[in-house]
C-alpha positions in Angstrom: -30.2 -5.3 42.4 -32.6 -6.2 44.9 -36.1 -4.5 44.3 -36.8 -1.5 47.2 -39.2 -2.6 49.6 -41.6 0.3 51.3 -40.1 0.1 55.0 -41.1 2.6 58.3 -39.1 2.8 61.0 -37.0 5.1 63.3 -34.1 7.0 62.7 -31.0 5.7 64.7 -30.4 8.6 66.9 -30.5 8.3 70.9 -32.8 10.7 72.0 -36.7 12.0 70.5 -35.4 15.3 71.0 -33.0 15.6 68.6 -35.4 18.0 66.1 -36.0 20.6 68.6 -32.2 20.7 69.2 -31.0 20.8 66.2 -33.7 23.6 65.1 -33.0 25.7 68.1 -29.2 25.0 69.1 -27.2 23.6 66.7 -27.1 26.1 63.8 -27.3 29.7 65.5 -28.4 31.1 62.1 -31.6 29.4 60.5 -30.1 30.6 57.3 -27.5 28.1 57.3 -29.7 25.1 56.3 -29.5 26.4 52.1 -25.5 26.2 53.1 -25.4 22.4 54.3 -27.6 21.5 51.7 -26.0 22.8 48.4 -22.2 21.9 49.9 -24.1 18.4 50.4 -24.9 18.4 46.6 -21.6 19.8 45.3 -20.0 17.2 47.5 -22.5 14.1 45.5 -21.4 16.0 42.4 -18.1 15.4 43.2 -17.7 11.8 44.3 -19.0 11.4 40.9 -16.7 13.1 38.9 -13.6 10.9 41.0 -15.2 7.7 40.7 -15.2 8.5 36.9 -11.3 9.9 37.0 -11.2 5.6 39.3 -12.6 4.2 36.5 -15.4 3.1 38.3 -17.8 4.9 36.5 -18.4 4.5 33.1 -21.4 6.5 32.2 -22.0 9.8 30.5 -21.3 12.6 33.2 -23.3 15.5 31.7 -23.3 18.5 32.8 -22.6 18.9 36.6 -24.4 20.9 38.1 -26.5 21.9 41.9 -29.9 23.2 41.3 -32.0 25.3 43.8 -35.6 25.8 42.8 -38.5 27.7 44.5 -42.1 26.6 44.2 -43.9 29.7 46.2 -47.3 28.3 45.8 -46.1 24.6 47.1 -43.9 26.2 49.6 -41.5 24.7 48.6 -37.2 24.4 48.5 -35.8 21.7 46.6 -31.8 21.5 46.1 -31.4 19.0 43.3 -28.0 17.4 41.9 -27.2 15.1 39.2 -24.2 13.6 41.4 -23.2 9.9 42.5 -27.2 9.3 44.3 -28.0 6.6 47.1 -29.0 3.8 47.5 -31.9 2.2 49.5 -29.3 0.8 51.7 -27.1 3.8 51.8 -30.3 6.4 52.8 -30.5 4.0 56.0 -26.6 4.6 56.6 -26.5 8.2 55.6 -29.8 9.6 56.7 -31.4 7.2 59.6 -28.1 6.6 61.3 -27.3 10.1 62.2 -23.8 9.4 63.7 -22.5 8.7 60.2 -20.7 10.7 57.7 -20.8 10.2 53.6 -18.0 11.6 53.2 -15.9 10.1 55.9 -16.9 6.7 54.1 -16.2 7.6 50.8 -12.7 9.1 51.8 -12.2 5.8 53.6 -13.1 3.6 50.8 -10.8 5.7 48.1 -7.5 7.1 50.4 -5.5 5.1 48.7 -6.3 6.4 45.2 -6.3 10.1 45.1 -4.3 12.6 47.1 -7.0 15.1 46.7 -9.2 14.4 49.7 -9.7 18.2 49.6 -12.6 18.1 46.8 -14.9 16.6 49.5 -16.8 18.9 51.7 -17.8 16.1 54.3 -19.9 16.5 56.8 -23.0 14.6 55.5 -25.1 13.9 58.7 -25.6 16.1 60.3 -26.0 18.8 57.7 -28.5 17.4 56.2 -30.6 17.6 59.3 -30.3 21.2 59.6 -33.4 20.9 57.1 -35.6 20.5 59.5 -35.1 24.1 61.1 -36.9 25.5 58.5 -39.1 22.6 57.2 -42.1 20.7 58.7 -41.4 18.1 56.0 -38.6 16.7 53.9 -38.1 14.3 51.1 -35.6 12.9 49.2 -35.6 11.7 46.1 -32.8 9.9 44.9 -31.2 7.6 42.0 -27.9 5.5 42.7 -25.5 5.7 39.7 -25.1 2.1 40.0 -26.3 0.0 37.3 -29.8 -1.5 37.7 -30.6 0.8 40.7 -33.9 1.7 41.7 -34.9 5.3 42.6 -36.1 5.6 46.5 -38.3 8.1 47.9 -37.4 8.8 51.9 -40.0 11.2 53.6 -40.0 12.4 57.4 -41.9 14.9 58.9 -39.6 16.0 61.9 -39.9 13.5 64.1 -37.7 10.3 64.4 -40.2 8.1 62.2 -39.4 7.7 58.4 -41.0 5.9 55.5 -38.8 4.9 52.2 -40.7 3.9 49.5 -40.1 3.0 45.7 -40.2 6.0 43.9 -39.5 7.3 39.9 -36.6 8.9 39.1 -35.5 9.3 35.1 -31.5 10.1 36.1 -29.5 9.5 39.2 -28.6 12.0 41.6 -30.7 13.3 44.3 -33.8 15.7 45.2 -34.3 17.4 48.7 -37.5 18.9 49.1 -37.9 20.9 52.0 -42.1 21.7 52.8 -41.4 25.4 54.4 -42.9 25.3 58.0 -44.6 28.6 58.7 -42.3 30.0 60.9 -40.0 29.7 58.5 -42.0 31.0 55.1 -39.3 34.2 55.1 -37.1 31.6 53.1 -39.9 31.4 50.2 -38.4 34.6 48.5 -36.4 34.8 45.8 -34.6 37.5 47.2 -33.8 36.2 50.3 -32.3 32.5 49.1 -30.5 35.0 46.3 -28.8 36.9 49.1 -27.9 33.4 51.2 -26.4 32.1 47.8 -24.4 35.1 47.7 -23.2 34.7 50.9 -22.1 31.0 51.3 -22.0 29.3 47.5 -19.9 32.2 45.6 -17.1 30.5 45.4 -18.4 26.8 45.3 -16.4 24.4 43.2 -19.4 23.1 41.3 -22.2 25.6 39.8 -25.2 26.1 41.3 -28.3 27.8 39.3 -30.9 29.4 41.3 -33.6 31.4 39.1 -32.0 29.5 35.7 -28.5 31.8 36.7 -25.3 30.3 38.0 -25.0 31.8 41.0 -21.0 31.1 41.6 -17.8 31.4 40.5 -16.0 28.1 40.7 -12.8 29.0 40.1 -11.6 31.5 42.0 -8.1 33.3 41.9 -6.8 31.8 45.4 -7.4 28.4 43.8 -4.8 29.2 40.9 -0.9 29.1 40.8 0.6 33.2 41.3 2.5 32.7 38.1 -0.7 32.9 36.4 -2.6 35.7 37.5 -1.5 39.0 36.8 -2.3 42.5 39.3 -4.8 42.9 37.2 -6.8 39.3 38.6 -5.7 40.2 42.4 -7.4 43.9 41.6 -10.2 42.6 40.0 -10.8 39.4 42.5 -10.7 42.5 45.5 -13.8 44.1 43.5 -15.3 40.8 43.5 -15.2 40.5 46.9 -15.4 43.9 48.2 -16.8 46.4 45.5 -17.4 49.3 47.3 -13.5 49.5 48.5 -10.8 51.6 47.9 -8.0 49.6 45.7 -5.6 47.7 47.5 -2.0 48.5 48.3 -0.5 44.9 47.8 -1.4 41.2 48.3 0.6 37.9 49.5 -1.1 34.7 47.8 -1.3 31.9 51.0 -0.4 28.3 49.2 0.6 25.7 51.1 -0.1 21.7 51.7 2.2 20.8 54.7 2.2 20.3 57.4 -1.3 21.1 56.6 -3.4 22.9 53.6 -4.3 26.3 53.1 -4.9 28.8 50.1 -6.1 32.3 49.8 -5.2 35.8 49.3 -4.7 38.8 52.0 -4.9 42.4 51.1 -3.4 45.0 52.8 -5.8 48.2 52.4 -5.7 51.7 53.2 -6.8 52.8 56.4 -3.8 54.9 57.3 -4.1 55.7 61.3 -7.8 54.7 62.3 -7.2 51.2 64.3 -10.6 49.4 63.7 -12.4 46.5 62.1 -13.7 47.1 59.2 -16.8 46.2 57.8 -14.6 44.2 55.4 -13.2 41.3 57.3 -11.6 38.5 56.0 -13.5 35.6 54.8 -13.0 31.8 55.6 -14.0 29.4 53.7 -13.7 25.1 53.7 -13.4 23.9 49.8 -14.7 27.1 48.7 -17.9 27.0 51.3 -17.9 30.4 52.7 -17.8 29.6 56.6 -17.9 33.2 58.8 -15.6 36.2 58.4 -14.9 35.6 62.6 -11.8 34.9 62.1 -10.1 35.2 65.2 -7.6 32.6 66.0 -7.1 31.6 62.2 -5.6 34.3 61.7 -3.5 36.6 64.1 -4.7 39.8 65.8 -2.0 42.4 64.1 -3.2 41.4 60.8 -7.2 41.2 61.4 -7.6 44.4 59.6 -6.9 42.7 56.6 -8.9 41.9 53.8 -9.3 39.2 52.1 -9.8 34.9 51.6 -8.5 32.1 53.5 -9.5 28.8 52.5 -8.6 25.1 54.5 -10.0 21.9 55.3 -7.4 21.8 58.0 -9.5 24.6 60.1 -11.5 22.4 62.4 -15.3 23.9 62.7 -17.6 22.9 65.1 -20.3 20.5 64.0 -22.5 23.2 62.4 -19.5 24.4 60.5 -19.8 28.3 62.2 -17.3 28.6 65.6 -13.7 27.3 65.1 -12.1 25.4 67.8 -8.2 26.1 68.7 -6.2 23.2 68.3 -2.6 22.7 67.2 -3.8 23.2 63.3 -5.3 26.7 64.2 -1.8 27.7 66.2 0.0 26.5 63.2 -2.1 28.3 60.0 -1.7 31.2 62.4 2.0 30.8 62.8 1.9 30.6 59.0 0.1 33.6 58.3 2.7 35.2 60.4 5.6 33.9 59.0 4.2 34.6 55.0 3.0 38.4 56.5 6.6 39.1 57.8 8.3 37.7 54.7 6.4 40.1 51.8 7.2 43.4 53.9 10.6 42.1 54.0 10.8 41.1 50.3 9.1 44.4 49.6 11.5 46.6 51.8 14.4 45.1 50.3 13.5 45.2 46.7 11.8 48.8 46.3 12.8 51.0 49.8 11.3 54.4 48.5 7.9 52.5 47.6 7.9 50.7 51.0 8.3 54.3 52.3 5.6 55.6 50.4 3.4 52.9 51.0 4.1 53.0 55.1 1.9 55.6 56.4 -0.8 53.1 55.3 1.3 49.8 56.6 2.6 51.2 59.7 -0.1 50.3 61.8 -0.2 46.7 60.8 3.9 46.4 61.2 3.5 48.4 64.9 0.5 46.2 65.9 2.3 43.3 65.1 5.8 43.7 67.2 3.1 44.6 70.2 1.8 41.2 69.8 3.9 38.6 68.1 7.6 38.1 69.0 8.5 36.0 66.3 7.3 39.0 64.2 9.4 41.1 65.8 12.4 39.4 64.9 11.7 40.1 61.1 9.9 43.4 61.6 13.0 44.9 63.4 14.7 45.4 60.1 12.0 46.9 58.3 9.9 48.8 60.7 10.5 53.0 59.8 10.7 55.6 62.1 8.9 59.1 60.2 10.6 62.6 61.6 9.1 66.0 62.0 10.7 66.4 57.8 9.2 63.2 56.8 12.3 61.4 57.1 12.5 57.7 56.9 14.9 55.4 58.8 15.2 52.2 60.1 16.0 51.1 63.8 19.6 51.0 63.4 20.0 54.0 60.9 18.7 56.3 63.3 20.5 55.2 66.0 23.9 55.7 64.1 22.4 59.2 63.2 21.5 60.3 66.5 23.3 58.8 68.8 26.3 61.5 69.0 24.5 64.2 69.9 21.3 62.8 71.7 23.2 60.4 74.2 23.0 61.7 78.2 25.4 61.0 80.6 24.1 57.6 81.4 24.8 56.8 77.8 21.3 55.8 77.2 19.8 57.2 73.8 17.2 59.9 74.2 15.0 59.7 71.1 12.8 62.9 71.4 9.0 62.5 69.5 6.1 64.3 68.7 3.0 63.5 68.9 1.1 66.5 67.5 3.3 68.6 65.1 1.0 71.6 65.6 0.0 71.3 68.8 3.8 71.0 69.9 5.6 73.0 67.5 7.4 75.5 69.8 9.0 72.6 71.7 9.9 71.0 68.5 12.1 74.0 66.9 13.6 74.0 70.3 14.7 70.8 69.9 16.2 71.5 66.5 18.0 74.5 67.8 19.9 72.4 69.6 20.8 70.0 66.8 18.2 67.6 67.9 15.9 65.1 66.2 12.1 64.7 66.8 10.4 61.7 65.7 7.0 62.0 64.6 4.7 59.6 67.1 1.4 60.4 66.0 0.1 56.7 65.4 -3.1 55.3 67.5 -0.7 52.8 68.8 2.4 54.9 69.2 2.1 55.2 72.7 2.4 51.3 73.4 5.0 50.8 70.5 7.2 53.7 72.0 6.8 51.1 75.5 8.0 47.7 73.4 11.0 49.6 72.0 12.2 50.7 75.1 11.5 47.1 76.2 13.4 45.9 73.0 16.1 48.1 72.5 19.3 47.9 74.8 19.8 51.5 76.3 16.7 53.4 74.6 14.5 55.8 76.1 11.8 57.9 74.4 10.6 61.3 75.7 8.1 63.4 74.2 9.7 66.8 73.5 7.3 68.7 75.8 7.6 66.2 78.6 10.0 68.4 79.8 13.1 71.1 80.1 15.5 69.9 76.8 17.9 69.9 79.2 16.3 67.3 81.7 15.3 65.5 79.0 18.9 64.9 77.5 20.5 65.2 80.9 24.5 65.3 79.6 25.1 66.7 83.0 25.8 70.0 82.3 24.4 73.1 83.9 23.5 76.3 82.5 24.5 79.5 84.3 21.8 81.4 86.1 21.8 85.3 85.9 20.0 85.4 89.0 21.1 84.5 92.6 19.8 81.6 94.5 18.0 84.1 96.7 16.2 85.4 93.5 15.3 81.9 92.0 13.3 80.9 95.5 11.8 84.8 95.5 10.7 83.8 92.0 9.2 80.8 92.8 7.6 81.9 95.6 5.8 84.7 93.6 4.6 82.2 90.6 3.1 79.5 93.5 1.1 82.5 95.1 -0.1 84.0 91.7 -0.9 80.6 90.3 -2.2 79.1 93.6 -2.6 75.3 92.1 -1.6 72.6 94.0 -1.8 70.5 90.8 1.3 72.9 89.4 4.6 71.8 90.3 6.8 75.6 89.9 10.1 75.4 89.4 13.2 77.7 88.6 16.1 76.8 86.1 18.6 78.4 83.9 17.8 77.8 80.3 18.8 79.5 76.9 17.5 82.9 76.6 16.0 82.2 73.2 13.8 79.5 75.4 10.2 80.0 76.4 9.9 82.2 80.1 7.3 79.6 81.2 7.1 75.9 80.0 4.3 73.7 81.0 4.8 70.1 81.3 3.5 66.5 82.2 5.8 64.1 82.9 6.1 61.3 80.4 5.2 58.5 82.5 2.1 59.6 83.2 1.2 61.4 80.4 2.0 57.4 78.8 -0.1 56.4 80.8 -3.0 58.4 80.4 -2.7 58.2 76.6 -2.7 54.0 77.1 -5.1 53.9 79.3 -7.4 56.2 77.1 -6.6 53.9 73.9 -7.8 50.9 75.4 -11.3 52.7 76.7 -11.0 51.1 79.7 -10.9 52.9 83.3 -7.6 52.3 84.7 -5.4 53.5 88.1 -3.9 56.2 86.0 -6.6 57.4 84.2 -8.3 58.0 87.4 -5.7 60.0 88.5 -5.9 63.8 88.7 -3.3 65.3 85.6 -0.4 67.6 87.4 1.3 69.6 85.7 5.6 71.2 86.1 5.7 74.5 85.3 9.9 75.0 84.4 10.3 78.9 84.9 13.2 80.5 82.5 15.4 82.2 85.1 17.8 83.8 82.2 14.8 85.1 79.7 14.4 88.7 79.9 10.6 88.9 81.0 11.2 86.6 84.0 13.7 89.7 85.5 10.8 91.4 85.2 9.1 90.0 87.5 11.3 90.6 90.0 12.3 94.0 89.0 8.7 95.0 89.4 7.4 96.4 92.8 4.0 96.8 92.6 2.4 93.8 93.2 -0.8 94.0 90.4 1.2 94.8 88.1 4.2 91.6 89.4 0.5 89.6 89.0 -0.4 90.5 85.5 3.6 89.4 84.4 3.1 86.3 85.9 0.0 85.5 84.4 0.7 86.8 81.1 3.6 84.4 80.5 2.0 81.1 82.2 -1.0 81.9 80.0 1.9 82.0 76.9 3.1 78.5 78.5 -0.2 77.5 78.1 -1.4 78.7 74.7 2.1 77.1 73.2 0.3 73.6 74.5 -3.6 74.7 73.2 -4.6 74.5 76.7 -5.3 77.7 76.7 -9.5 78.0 76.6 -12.5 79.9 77.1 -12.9 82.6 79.5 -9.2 82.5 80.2 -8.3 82.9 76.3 -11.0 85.8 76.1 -9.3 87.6 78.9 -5.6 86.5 77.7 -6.5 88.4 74.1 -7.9 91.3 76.3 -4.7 91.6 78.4 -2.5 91.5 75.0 -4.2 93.8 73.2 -4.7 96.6 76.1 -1.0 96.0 76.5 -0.6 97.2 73.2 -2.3 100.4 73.3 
């Protein structure tokens, strides 16, 4: 092999500026460097081991490893590897002609003699020149595994000159030395290139030893066929990854290789009714490179509050491996994910129903979230997706339409399913309801308000109304009337009276003949807008209705006992106090009794009872 001459020269890039650029735009964390570095090195390591598996190599292999080492006093990074090298020749490809890529070559050369193009990392270029946002200076010393080859020496000092000398080098593989600029000397800590280890190389498919440890675990579960792991691997991998968190509820294990590739694990958690991102996010990785836990796109909205490992050299990155761009692969792994998601709850509804109820307070939020936002979801989740009532009663869409529908249909023969959502809050209204041989759904969800708005949207001939939204009889309107025990004439004196005492505009009084075993005075808010409000204040955002000024019905009982007192009573005080005493009832059955007007509400009672 011809000797190595010293040569200077430039690097083939088109513009001076390329340093500055790269140190200040195209990695947006400075930490990322130690990432592009050691995947460089697993990747050498790797080539290696194939051209051995070619035949192509003949040598002894050793052991194969990556090797970080610190040199605080030298300031000093060096990522060593004992992989396939370069060559004089190949340094001016890989290194001076930026626009290259190693890997690209090397898959190139070799397609036609493996179909496991996914145990190269790629993106050699450009990588490697995210060095130089934390070095002043960089070398590399490297030894081609080639027989007879010479070791080189390439230095550069962050502009676009280089100088590659001969150099000594006892084995091949390749050193990087990185001389720590001083803007950058946070990276000469142990601790700190500990914690970036951590971060991006845990899972790397080649070991890497930092302070004479390996730092990784190369073979991680998601890499491994389900039939053999046992729940005790899936529990134990969850630890690994997220050690301070409660223990899972189940897991789906992501494996497939067509139309593209993609393993990993998701974890469904526990986090009952609180819709928020945890701290725990799931984690993507290329080859086992830990990329960013964004994941947004990958992976659909409904199921972002997973946890978990997705792993895919399908997932195109940008070129500093940290944003992902949406393309037709993305759309597809996320299609995917969707498909796999829908097809465990089914396969877990079907097989154990009483542990998929058990398990649903916890689930619900995902399944709910998911028919808001995926249709295709939908059309699985429809026959799994429970509905809870007020005795913790589970049924599914259709069950509880065959058990309601006889009694709760009104005379448009659209079915009124009555909900809760606060048991306590709303408890006089819901044992009304029962009275009557009626259901109440329990709506108490984050999201319930929106999901109540796609079932009505999905289901032919469905409405939902909140059983304090109004009168039970107006809210199942079967189109019969009650009979009044008081004249016309009576019901507009009675009105009359509660509009002066009250004397809100924002109170809508009305008189109607109810049950005598009813409330005298119900308080209302109509469920449109009472939906709307409750939307509008889930999604924190100011909105038309949540601008608007809350009105209120007030349905007075013309057949309970205390209203004919009102009437009967001619002094006008004492017609006052009745009026107030049962709208402040009204309002105490709906907590929106408060304050000075609860203070003097207790006073009233209690004088009353003297």
């Amino acid at each position: 092999m011809e000797a190595v001459q010293t040569e200077k020269g430039q690097i083939s890039i088109h513009t001076e500026n390329i340093f500055p650029i790269i140190k200040k735009f195209l990695y947006s964390d400075h930490e990322i460097f130690l990432r592009e570095l050691v995947s460089n090195a697993v990747d050498a390591t790797q080539k290696l081991n194939q051209l051995a598996s070619f035949g192509e190599f003949g040598g002894e292999l050793g052991e194969l490893k990556v090797t970080v080492s610190l040199d605080e006093e030298a300031k000093t990074i060096t990522i060593s590897d004992n992989g396939i090298g370069m060559t004089a020749d190949e340094i001016k490809k890989y290194i001076n002609q930026i626009a290259f890529s190693g890997a690209t070559d090397f898959l190139e050369k070799y397609k036609d003699k493996t179909d496991d193009k996914g145990q190269i990392i790629g993106h050699f270029g450009l990588g490697f020149y995210s060095a130089f946002m934390v070095a002043e200076k960089v070398d590399i010393v490297t030894k081609s595994y080639r027989d007879g080859a010479e070791a080189v020496r390439w230095t550069c000092d962050g502009s676009t000159e280089f100088e590659l000398t001969p150099t000594e080098r006892a084995d091949r593989g390749t050193d990087i030395i990185l001389h720590i600029a001083p803007d950058s000397e946070e990276f000469l800590s142990k601790s700190r290139l500990q914690g970036i280890l951590d971060k991006y190389a845990r899972f790397l498919p080649v070991a890497v030893e930092f302070d004479e440890k390996v730092v990784n675990n190369t073979n991680p579960i998601w890499t491994k066929s389900p039939a053999d792991l046992t729940d005790e691997d899936y529990k134990n991998f969850y630890r690994e990854l997220y050690p301070m968190g409660e223990e899972p509820l189940f897991w789906i294990h992501l494996n497939v290789d067509y139309p593209f590739n993609l393993t990993g694990i998701l974890y469904f958690p526990r986090i009952k009714n609180e819709l928020r991102f945890q701290r725990e996010k799931i984690q993507l990785y290329s080859r086992q490179v830990f990329i960013t836990d964004e994941v947004k796109d990958v992976v659909p909205d409904f199921l972002m509050m997973l946890h978990g490992v997705i792993d895919s050299p399908d997932i195109p990155l940008n070129v500093s491996r940290s944003f992902l761009q949406a393309d037709s692969n993305v759309k597809k792994i996320n299609g995917y994910i969707t498909r796999k998601v829908a097809d465990k709850l089914n396969e877990l509804f079907n097989a154990d129903r009483k542990g998929f109820e058990e398990k649903f307070d916890d689930i619900g939020l995902f399944i709910k979230y998911g028919i808001l936002s995926d249709d295709k979801f939908w059309e699985k989740a429809k026959n799994f997706v429970l509905l809870k009532n007020t005795e913790g009663v589970f049924t599914t869409l259709d069950e509880y339409r065959e058990k309601v529908q006889a009694n709760q249909t009104d005379k448009s023969e659209t079915l009124i399913m009555l909900y809760t959502s606060d048991r306590k809050q709303q408890d006089a209204y819901i044992e009304s309801a029962r009275r009557r041989g009626y259901d109440v759904l329990l709506m108490d969800n984050v999201i319930d308000a929106h999901f109540i708005n796609a079932l009505e949207q999905k289901l032919e001939k469905v409405r939902f109304q909140r059983v304090d939204a109004d009168t039970l009889d107006k809210l199942i309107d079967k189109g019969l009337n009650n009979e009044s025990v008081l004249s016309e004439a009576d019901q507009t004196k009675l009105k009359e009276v509660f509009e002066q005492v009250l004397d809100n505009k924002m109170l809508h009084v009305s008189v109607e003949a109810q049950p005598t075993d009813e409330l005298p005075v119900t308080i209302t808010m109509p469920e449109f807008m009472r939906r709307m409000k409750d939307m509008s204040a889930l999604s924190g955002e100011q909105s038309f209705y949540g601008n608007l000024p809350v009105t209120y019905n007030v349905v007075v009982n013309a057949n309970h006992p205390l209203i004919g007192k009102v009437l009967a009573e001619s002094d006008a005080d004492a017609q006052k106090a009745v009026v107030k005493q049962v709208y402040d009832l009204a309002l105490l059955s709906q907590n929106m009794l408060t304050g000075a007007d609860l203070t003097a509400f207790v006073k009233r009672t209690v004088a009353g009872l003297v």
